[in-house]
N, C-alpha and C positions, 0 to 999 in steps of 0.2 A: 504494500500500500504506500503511494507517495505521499508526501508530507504536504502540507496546505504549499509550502516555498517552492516544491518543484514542481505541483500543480501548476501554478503560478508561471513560475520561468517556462512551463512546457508550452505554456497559451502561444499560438502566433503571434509575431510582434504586432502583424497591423489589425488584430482584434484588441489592443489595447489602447483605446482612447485619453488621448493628453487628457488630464485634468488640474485643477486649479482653484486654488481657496483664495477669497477676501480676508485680510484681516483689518482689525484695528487696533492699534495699542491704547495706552491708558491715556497716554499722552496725546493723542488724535490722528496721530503716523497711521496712512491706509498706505498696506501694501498687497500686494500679488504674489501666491506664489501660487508656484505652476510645477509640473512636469509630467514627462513621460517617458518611460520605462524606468531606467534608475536616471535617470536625467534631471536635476531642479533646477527651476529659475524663480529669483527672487526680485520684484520689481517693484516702484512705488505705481501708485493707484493712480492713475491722472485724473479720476470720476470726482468733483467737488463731496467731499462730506454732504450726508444727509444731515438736515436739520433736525435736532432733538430738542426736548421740550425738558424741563429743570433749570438747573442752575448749573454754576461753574463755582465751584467750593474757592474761598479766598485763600489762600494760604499764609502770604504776607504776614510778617510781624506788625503789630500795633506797638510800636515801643514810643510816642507819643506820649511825654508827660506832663502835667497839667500842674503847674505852681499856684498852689494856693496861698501861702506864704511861706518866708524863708527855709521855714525846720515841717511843715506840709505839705505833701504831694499825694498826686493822684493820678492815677493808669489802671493800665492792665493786669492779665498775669505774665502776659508775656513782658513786657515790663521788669516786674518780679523776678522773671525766670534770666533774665538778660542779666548777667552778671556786669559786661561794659554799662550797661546804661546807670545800674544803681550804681558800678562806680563813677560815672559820669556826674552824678545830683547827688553826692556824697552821704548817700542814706545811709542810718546806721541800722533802723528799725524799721519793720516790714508788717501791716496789719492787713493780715487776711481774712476777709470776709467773704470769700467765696465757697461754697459747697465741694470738698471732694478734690481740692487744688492743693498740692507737696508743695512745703515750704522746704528749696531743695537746697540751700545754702545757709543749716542751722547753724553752723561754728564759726559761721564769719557775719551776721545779722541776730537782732533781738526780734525774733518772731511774736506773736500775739497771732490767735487764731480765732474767731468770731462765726463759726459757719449759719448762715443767712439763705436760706433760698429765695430764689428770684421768682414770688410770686405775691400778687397785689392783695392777698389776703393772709399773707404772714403780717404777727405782728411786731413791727418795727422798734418803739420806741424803747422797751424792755432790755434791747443790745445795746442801744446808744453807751450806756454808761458806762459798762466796761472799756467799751470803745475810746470816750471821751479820756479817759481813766491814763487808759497806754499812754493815746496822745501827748495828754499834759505830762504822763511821769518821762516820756521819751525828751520833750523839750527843757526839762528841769533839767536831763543829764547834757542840754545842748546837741541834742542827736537830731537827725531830719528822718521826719516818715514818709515810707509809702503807705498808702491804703490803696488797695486793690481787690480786686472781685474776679470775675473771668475774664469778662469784655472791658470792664470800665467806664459802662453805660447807667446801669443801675442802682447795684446794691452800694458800692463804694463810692460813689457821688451822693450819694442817700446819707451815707453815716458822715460825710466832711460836712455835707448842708446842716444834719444834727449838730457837728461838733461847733459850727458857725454858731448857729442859735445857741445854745446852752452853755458853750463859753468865750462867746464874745457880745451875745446878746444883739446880734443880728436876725431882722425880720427876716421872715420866711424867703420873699420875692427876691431879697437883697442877699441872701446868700443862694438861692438858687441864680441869680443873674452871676455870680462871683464863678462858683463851681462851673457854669457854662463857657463864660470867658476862659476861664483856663485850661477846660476840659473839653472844646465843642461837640464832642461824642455824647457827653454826661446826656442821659435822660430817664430819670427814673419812672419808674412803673407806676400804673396811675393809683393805685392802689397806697403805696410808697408819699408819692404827692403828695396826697389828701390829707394820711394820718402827721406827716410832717407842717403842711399849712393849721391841721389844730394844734401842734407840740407847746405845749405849756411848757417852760421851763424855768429856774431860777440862774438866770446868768450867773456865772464865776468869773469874777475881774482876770483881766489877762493881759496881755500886750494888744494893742490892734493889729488884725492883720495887713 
């Protein structure tokens, strides 16, 4: 009995029809390959891409960082994670408020970890103070903070607007106008808004920002 291989090689050649695959890579590289018998060719596509329907995933770092005042700042995690950048804004301490994000540089930063989810029915104002807490003890040591989230859109623009009002004793509008200026990403969740537009607090005298 012959084996499938010398079936095969036994076929007349010209019962054996060239064929040839499409492909596409991850990257959108269309090519051709082809052959016939043990023969391959390998060519690009010259057929324009078909149009798909999605998105195109950003990849990009956000390393974008937002001065709120001297010893406060405000990003990303990627930010965070960029070791040039914080040595760049001479951070010493790093406040994480995002969900499920590695504080990957603990021997060289004073971490604080606050995890927050980014949804408009979590309640806000209960984090603030430990928040506040870091803040102020990081400044006392003369250190400069990050606060950061994942994106740098919500949750950590959320708690600097907090730390605005309750220790500098800036209205609501006037520290969310501050946080936009130096963040134009910042936009917190409406949810987030709301409970900060009622935030009762007792200011704590401080430096102005």
């Amino acid at each position: 009995m012959q084996s499938l291989t010398e079936e095969i090689q036994s076929f007349p050649r010209k019962q054996l029809r060239k064929q040839c695959t499409r492909v596409t890579s991850l990257s959108g590289r269309r090519i051709i390959e082809s052959w016939k018998g043990s023969t391959v060719t390998v060519v690009e596509d010259p057929a324009p891409p078909e149009k798909t329907l999605g998105y195109v995933p950003d990849t990009t770092w956000d390393l974008q960082v937002g001065v709120i005042t001297p010893y406060l700042l405000l990003g990303s995690q990627d930010a965070a994670h960029d070791f040039g950048t914080l040595r760049k804004h001479k951070i010493t301490h790093i406040l994480n408020v995002a969900f499920r994000v590695e504080n990957v540089f603990p021997d060289l930063f004073v971490y604080k970890t606050v995890s927050i989810l980014d949804q408009p029915d979590v309640d806000l104002p209960p984090h603030l103070q430990d928040c506040c807490d870091f803040i102020q003890k990081a400044h006392a040591e003369n250190g400069v903070v990050l606060v950061h989230c994942n994106t740098g859109v919500s949750r950590a623009p959320s708690v600097v607007i907090g730390y605005l009002m309750s220790c500098y004793g800036q209205p609501f509008e006037e520290a969310l106008s501050l946080v936009k200026s130096a963040r134009p990403a910042a936009s917190p969740n409406p949810g987030f808004l709301e409970q900060l537009k009622n935030y009762k607090v007792q200011a704590i005298n401080g430096p102005k920002p």
